[in-house]
PDB file of N, CA, C and O in Angstrom:
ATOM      1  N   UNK A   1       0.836  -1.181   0.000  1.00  0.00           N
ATOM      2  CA  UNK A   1       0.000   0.000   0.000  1.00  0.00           C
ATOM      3  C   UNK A   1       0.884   1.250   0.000  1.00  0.00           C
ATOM      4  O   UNK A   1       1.808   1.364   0.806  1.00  0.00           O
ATOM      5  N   UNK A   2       0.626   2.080  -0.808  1.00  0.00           N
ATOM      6  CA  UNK A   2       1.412   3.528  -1.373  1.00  0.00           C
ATOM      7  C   UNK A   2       0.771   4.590   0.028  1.00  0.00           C
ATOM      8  O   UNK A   2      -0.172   4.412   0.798  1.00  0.00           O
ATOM      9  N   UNK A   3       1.779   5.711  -0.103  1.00  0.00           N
ATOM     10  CA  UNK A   3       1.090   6.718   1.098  1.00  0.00           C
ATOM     11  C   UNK A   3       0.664   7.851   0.120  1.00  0.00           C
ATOM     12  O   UNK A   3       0.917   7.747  -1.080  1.00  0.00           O
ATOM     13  N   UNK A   4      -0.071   9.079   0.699  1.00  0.00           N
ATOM     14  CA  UNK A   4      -0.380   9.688  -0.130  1.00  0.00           C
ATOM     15  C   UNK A   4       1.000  10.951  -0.131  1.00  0.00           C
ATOM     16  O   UNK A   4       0.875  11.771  -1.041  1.00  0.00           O
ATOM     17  N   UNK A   5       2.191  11.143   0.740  1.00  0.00           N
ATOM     18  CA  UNK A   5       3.364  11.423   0.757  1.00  0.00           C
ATOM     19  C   UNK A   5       4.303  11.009  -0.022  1.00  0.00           C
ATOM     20  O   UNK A   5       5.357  11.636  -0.127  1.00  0.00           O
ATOM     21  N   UNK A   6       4.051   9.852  -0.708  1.00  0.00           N
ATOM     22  CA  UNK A   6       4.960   9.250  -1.862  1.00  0.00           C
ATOM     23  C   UNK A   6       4.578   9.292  -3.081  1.00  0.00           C
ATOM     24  O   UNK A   6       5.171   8.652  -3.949  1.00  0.00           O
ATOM     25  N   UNK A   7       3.606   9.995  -3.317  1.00  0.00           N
ATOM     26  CA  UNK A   7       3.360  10.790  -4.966  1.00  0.00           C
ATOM     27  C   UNK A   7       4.285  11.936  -5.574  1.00  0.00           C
ATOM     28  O   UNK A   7       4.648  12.277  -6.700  1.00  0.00           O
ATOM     29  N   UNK A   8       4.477  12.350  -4.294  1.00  0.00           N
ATOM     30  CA  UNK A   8       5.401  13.863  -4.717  1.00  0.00           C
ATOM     31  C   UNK A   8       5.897  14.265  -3.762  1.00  0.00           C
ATOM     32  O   UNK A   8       5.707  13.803  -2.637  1.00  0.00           O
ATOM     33  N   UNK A   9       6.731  15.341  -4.084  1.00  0.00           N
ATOM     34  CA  UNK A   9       7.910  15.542  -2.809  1.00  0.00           C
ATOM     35  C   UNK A   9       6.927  16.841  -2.700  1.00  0.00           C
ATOM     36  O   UNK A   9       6.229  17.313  -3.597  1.00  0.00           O
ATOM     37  N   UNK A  10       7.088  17.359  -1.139  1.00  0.00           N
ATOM     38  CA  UNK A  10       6.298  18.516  -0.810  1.00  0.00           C
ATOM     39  C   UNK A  10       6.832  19.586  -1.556  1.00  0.00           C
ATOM     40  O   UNK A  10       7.907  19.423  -2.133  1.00  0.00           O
ATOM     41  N   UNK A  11       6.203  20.709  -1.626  1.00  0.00           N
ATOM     42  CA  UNK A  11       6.568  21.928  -2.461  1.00  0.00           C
ATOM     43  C   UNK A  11       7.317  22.537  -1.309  1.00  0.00           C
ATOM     44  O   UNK A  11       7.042  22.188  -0.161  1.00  0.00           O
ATOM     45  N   UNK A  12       8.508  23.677  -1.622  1.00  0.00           N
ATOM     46  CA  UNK A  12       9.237  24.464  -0.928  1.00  0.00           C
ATOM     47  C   UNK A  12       8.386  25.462  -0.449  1.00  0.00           C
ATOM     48  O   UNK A  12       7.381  25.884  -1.020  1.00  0.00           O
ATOM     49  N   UNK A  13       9.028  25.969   1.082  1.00  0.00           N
ATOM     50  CA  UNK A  13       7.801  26.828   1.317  1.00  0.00           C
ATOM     51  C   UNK A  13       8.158  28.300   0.709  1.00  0.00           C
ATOM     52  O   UNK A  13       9.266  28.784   0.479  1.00  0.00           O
ATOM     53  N   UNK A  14       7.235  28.692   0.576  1.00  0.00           N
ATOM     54  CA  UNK A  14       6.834  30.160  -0.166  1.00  0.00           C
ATOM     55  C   UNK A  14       7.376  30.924   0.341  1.00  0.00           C
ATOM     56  O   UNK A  14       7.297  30.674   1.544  1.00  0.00           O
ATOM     57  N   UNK A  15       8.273  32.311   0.078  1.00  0.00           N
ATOM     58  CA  UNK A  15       8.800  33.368   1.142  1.00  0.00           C
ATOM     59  C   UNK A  15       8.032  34.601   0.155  1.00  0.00           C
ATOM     60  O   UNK A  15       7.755  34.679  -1.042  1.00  0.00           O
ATOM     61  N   UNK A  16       7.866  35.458   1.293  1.00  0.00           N
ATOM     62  CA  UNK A  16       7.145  36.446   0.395  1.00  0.00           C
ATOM     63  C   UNK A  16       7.415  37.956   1.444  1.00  0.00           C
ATOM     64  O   UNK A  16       8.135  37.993   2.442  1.00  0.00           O
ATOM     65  N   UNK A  17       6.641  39.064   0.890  1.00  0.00           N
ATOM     66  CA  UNK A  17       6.567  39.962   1.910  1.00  0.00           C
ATOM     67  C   UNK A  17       5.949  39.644   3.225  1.00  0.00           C
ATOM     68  O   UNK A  17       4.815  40.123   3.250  1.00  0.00           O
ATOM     69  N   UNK A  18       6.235  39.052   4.279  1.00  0.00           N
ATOM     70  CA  UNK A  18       5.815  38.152   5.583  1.00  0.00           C
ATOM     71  C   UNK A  18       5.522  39.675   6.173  1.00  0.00           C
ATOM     72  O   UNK A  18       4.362  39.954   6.474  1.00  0.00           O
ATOM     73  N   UNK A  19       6.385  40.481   6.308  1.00  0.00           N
ATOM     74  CA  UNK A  19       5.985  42.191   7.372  1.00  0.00           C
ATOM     75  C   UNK A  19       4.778  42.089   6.720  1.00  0.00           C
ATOM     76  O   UNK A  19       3.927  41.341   7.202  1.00  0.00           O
ATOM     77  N   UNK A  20       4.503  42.824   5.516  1.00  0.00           N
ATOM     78  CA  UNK A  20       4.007  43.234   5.046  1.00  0.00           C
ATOM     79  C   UNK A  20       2.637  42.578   5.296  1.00  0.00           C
ATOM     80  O   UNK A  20       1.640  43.151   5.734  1.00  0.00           O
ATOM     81  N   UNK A  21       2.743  41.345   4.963  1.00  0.00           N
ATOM     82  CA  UNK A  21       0.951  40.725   4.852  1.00  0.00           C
ATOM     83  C   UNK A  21       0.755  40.781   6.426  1.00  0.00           C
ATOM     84  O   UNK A  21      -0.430  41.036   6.642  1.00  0.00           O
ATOM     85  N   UNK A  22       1.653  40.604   7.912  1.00  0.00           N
ATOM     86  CA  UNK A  22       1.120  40.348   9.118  1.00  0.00           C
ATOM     87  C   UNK A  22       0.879  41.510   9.364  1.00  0.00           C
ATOM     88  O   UNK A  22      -0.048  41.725  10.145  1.00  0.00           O
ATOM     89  N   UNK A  23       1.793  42.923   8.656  1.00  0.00           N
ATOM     90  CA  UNK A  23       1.247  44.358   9.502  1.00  0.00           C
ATOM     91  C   UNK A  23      -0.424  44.388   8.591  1.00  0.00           C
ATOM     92  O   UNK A  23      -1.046  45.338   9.065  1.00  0.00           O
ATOM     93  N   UNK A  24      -1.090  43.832   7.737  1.00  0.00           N
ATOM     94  CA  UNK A  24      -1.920  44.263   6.989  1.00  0.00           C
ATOM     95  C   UNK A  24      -3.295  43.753   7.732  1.00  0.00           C
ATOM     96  O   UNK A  24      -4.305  44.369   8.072  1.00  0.00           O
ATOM     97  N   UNK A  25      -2.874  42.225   7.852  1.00  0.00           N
ATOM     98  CA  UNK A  25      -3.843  41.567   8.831  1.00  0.00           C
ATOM     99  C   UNK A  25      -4.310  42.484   9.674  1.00  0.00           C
ATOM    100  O   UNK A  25      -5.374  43.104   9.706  1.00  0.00           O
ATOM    101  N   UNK A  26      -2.808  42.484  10.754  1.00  0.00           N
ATOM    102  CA  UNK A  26      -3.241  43.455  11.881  1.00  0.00           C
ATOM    103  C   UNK A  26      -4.398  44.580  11.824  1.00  0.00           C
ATOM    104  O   UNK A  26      -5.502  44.667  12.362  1.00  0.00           O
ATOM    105  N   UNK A  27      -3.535  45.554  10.781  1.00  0.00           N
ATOM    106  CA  UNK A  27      -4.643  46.681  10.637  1.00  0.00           C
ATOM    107  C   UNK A  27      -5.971  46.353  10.345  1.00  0.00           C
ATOM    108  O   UNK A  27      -6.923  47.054  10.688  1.00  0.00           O
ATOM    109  N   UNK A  28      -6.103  44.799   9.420  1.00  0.00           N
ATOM    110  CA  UNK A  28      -7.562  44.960   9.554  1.00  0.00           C
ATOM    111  C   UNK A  28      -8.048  44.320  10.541  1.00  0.00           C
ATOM    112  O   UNK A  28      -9.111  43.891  10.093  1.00  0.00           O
ATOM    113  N   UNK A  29      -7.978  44.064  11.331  1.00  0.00           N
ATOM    114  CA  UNK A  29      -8.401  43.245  12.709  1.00  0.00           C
ATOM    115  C   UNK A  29      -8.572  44.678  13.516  1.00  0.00           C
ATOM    116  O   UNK A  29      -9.721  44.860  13.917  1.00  0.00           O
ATOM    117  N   UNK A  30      -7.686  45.659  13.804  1.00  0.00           N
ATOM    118  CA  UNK A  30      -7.858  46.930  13.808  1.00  0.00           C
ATOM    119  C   UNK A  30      -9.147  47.620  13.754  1.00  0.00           C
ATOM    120  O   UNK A  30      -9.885  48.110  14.608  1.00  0.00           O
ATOM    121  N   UNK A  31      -9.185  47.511  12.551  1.00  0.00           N
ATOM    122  CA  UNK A  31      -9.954  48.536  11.669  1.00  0.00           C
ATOM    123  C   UNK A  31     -11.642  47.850  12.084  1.00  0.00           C
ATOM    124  O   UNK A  31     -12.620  48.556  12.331  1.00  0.00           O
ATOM    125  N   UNK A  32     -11.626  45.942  12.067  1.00  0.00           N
ATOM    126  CA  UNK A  32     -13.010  45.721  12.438  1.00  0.00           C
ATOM    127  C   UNK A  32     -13.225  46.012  13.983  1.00  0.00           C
ATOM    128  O   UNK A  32     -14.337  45.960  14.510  1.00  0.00           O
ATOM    129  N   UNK A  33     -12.431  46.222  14.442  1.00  0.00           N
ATOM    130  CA  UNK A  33     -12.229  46.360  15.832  1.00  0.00           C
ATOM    131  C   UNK A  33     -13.474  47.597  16.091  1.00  0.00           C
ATOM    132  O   UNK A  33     -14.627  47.493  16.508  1.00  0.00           O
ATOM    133  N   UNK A  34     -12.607  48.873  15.608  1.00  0.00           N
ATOM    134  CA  UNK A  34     -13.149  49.923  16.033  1.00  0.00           C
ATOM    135  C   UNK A  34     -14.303  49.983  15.263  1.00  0.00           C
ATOM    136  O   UNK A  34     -15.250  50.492  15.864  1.00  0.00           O
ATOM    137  N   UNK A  35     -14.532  49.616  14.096  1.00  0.00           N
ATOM    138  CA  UNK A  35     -16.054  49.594  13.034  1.00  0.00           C
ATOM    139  C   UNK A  35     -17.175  48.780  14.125  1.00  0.00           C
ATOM    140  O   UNK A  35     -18.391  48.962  14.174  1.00  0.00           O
ATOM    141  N   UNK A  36     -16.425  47.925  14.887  1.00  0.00           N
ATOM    142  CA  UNK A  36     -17.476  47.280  15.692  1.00  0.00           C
ATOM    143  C   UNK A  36     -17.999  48.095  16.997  1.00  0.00           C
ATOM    144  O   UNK A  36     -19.104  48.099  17.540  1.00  0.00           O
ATOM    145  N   UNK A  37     -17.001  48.663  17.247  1.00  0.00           N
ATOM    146  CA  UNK A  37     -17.120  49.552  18.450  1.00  0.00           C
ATOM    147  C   UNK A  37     -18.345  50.151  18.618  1.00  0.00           C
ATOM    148  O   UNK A  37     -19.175  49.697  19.405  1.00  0.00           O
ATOM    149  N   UNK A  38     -18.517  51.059  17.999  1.00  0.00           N
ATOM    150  CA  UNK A  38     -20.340  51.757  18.148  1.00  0.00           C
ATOM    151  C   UNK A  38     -21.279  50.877  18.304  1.00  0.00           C
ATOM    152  O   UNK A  38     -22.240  51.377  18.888  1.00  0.00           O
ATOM    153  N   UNK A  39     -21.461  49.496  17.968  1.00  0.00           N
ATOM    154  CA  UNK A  39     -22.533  49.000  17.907  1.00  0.00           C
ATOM    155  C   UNK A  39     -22.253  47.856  19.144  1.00  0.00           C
ATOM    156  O   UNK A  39     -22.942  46.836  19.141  1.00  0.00           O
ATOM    157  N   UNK A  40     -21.291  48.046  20.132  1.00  0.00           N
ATOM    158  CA  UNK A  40     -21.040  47.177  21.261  1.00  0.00           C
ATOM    159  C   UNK A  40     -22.038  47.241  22.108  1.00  0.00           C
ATOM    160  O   UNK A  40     -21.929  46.404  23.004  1.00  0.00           O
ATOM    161  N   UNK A  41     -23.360  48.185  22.205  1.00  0.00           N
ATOM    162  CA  UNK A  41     -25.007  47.767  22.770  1.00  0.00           C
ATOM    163  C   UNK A  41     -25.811  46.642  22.132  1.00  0.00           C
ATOM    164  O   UNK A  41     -26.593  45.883  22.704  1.00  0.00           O
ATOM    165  N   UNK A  42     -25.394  46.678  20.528  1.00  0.00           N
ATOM    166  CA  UNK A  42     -26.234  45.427  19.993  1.00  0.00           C
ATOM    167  C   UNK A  42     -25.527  44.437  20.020  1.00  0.00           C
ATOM    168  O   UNK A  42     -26.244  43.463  20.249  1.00  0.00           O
ATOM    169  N   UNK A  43     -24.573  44.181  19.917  1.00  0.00           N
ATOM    170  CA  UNK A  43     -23.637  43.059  20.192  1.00  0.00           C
ATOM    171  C   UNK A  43     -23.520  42.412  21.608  1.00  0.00           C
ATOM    172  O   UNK A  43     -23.345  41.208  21.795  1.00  0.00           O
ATOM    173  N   UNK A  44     -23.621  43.207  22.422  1.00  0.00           N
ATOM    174  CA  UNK A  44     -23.790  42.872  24.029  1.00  0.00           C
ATOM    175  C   UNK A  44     -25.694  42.424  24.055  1.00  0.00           C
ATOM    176  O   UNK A  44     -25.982  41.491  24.805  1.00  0.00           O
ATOM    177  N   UNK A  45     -26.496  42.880  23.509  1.00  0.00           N
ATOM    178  CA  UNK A  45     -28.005  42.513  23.724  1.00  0.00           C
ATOM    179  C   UNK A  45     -28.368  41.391  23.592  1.00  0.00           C
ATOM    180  O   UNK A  45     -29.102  40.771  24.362  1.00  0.00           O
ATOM    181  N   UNK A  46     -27.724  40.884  22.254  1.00  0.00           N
ATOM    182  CA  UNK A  46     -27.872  39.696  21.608  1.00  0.00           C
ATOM    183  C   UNK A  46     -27.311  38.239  21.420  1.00  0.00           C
ATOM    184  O   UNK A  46     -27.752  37.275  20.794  1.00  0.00           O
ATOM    185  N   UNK A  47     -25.965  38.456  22.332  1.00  0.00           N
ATOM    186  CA  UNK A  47     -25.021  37.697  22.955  1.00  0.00           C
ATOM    187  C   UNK A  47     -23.951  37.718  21.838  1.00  0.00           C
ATOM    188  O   UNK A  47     -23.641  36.598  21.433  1.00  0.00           O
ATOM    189  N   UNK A  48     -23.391  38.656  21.322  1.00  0.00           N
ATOM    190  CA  UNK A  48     -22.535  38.897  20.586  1.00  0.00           C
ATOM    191  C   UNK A  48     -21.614  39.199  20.677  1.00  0.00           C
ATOM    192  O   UNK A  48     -20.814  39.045  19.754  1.00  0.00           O
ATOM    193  N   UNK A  49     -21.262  39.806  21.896  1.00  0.00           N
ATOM    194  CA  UNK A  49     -20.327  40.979  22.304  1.00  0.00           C
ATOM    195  C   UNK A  49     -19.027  40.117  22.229  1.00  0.00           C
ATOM    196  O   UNK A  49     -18.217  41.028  22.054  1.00  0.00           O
ATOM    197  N   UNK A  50     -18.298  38.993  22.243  1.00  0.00           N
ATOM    198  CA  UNK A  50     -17.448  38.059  22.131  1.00  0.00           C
ATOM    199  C   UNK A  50     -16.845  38.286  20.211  1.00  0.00           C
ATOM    200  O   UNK A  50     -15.910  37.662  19.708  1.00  0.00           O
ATOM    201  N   UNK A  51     -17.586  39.176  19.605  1.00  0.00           N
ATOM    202  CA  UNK A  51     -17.116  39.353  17.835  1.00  0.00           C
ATOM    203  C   UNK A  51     -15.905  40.502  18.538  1.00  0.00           C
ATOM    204  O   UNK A  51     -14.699  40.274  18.623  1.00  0.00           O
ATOM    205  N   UNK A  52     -16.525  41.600  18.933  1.00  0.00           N
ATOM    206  CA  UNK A  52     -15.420  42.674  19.189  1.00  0.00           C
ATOM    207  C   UNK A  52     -14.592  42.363  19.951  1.00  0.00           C
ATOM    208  O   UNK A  52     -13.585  43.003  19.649  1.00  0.00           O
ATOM    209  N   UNK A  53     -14.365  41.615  20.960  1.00  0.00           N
ATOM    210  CA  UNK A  53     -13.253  41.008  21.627  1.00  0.00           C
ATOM    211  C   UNK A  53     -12.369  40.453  20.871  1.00  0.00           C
ATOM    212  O   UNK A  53     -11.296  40.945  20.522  1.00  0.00           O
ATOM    213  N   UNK A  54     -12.832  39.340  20.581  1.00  0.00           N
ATOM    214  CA  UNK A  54     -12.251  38.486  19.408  1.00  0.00           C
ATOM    215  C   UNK A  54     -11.267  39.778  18.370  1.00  0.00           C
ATOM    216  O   UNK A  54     -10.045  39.821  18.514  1.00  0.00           O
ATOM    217  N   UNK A  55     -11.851  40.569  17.555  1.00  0.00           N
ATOM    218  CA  UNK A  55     -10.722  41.520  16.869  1.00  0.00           C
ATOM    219  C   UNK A  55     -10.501  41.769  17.601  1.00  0.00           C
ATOM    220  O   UNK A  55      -9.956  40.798  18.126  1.00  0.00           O
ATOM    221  N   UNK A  56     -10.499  42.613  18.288  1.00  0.00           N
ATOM    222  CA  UNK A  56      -9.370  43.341  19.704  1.00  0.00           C
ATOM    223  C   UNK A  56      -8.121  42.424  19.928  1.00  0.00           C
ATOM    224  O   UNK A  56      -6.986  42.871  19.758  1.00  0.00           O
ATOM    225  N   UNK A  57      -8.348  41.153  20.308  1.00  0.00           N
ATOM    226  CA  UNK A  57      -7.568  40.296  20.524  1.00  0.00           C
ATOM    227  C   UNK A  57      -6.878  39.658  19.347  1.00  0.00           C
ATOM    228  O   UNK A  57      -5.783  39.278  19.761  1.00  0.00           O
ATOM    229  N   UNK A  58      -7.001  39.391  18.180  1.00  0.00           N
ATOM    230  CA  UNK A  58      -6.734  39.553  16.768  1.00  0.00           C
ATOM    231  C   UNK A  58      -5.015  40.405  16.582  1.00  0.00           C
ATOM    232  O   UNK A  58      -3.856  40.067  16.341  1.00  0.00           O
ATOM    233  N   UNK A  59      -5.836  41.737  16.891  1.00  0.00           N
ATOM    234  CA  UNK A  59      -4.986  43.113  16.485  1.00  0.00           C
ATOM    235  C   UNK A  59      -3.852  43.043  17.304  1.00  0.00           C
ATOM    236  O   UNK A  59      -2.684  43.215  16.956  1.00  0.00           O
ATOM    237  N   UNK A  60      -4.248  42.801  18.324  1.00  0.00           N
ATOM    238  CA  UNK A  60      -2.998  41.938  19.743  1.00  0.00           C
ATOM    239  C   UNK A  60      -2.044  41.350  19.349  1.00  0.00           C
ATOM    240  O   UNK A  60      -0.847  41.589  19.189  1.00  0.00           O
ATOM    241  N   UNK A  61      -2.846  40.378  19.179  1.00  0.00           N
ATOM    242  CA  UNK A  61      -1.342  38.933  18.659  1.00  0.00           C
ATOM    243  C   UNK A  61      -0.995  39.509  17.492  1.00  0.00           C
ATOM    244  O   UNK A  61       0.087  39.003  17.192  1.00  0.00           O
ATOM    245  N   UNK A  62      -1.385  40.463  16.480  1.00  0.00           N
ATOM    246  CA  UNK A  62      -0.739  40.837  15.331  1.00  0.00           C
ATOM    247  C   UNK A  62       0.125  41.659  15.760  1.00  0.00           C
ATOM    248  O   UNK A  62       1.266  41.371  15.397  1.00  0.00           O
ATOM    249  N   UNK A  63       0.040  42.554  16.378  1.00  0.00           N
ATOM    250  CA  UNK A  63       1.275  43.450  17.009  1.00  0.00           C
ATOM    251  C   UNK A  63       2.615  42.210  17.588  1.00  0.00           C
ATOM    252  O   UNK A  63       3.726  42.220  17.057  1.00  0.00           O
ATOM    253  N   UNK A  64       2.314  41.386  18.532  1.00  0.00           N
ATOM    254  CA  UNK A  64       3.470  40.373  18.546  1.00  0.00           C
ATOM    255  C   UNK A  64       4.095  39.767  17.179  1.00  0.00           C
ATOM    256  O   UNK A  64       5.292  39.812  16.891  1.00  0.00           O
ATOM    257  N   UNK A  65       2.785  39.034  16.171  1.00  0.00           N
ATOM    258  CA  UNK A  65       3.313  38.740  14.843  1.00  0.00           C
ATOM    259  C   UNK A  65       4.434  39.199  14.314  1.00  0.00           C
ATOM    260  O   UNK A  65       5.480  38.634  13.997  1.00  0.00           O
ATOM    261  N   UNK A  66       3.828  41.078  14.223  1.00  0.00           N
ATOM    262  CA  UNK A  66       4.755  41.985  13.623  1.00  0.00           C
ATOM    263  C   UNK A  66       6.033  41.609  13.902  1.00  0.00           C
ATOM    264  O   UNK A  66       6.801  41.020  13.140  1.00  0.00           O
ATOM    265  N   UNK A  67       6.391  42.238  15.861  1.00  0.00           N
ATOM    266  CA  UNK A  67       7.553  42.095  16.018  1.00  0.00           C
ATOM    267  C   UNK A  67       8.270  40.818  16.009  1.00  0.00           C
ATOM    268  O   UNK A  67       9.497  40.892  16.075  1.00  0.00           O
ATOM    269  N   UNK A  68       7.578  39.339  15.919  1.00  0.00           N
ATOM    270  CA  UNK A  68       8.067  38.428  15.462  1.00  0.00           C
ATOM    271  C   UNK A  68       9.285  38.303  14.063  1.00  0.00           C
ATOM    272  O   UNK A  68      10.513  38.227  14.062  1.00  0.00           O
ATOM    273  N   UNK A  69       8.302  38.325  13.002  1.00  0.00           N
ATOM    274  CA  UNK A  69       8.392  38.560  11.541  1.00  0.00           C
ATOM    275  C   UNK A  69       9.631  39.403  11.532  1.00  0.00           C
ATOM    276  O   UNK A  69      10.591  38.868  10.976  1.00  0.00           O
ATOM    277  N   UNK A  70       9.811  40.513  11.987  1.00  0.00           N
ATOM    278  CA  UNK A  70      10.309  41.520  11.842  1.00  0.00           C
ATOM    279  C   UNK A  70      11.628  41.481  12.695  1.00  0.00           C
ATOM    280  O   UNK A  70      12.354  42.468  12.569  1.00  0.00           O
ATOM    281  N   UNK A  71      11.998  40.599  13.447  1.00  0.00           N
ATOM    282  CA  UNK A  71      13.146  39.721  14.352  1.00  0.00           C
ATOM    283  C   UNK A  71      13.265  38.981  13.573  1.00  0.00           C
ATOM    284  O   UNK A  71      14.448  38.642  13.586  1.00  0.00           O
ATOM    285  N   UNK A  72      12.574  38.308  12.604  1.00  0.00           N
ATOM    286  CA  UNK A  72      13.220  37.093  11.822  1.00  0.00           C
ATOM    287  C   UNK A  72      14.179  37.782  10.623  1.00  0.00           C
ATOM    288  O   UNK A  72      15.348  37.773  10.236  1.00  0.00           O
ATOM    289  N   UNK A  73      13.214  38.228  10.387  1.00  0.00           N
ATOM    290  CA  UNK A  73      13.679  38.838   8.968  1.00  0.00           C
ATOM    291  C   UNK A  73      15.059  39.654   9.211  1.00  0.00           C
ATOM    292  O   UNK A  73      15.987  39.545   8.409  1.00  0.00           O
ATOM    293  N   UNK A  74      15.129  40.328  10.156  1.00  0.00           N
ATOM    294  CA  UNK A  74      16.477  41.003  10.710  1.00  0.00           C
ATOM    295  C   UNK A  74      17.327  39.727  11.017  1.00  0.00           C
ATOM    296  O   UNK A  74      18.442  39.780  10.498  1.00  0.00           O
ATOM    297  N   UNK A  75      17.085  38.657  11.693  1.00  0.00           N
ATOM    298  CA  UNK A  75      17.954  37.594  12.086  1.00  0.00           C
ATOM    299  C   UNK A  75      18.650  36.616  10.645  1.00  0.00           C
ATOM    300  O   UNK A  75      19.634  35.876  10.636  1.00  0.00           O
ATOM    301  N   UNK A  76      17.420  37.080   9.199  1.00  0.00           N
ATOM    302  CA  UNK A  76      17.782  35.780   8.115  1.00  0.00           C
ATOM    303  C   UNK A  76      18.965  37.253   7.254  1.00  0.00           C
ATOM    304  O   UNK A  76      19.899  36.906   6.530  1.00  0.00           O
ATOM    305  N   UNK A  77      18.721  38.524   7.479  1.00  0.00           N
ATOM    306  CA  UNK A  77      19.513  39.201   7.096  1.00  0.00           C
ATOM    307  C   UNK A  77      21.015  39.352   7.563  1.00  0.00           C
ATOM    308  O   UNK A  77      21.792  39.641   6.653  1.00  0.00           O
ATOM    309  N   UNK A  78      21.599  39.195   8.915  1.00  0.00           N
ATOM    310  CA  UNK A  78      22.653  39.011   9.498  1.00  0.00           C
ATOM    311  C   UNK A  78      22.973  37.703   9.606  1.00  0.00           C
ATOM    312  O   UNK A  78      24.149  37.532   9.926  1.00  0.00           O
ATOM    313  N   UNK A  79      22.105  36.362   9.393  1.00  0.00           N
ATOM    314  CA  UNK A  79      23.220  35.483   8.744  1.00  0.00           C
ATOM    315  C   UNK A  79      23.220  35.323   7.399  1.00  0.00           C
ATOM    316  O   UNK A  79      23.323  34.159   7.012  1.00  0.00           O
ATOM    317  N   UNK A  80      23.155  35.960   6.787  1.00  0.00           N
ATOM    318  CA  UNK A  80      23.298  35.492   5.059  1.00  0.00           C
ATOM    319  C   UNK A  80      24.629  37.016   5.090  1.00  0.00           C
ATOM    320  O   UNK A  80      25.662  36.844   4.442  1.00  0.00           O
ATOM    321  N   UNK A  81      24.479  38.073   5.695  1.00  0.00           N
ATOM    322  CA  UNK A  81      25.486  38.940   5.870  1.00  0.00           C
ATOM    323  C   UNK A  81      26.868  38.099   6.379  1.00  0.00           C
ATOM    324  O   UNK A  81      27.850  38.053   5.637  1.00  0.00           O
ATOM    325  N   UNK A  82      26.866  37.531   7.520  1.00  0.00           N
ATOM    326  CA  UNK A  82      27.586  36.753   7.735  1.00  0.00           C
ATOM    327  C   UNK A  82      28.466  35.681   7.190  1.00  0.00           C
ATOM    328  O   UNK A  82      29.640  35.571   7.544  1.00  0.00           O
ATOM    329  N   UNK A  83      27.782  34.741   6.162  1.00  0.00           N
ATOM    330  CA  UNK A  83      27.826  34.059   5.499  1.00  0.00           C
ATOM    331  C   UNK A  83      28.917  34.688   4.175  1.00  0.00           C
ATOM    332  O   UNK A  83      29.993  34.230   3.790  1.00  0.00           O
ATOM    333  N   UNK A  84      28.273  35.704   3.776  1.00  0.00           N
ATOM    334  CA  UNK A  84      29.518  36.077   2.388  1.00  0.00           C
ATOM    335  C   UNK A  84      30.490  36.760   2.855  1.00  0.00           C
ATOM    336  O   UNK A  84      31.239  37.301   2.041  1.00  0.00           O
ATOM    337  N   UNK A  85      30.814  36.966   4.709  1.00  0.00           N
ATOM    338  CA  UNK A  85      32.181  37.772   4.755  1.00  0.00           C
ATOM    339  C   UNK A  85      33.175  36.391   4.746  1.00  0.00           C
ATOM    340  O   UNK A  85      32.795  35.337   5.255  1.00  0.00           O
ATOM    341  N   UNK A  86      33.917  36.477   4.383  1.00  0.00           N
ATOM    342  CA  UNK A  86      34.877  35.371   4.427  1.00  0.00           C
ATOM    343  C   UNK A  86      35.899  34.898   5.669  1.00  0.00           C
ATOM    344  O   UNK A  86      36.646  33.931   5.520  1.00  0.00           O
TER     345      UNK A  86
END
């Protein structure tokens, strides 16, 4: 019996603008954040009030993301700097 891992070798992973797409998230987690804000009477009436938390908390861990991402990316830049001094 064959696995479904032995058809093909996995694809390489993707590198891309990583800041870029986690600061974007963020802002919109942000952005529903406060759009939700005014209406935190109907959201609290109806047992909702757990949507605006939820972004709030979103926008949170995206601020860590950021400075994650943004430690890496500084860390893959000083060893590849490293790497071509001889």
């Amino acid at each position: 019996m064959w696995k479904k891992s032995e058809l093909r070798e996995a694809p390489a992973p993707l590198e891309g603008p990583v800041v870029g797409t986690i600061t974007g998230g963020t802002i919109i987690w942000f952005v529903l954040f406060l759009g939700q804000l005014p209406f935190y009477g109907w959201f609290a009436d109806h047992g909702h009030s757990w949507w605006v938390w939820t972004c709030l908390a979103g926008g949170g861990l995206g601020l860590i993301g950021v400075w994650y991402v943004r430690a890496r990316d500084a860390a893959i830049k000083r060893s590849a700097a490293s790497a071509e001094r001889p």
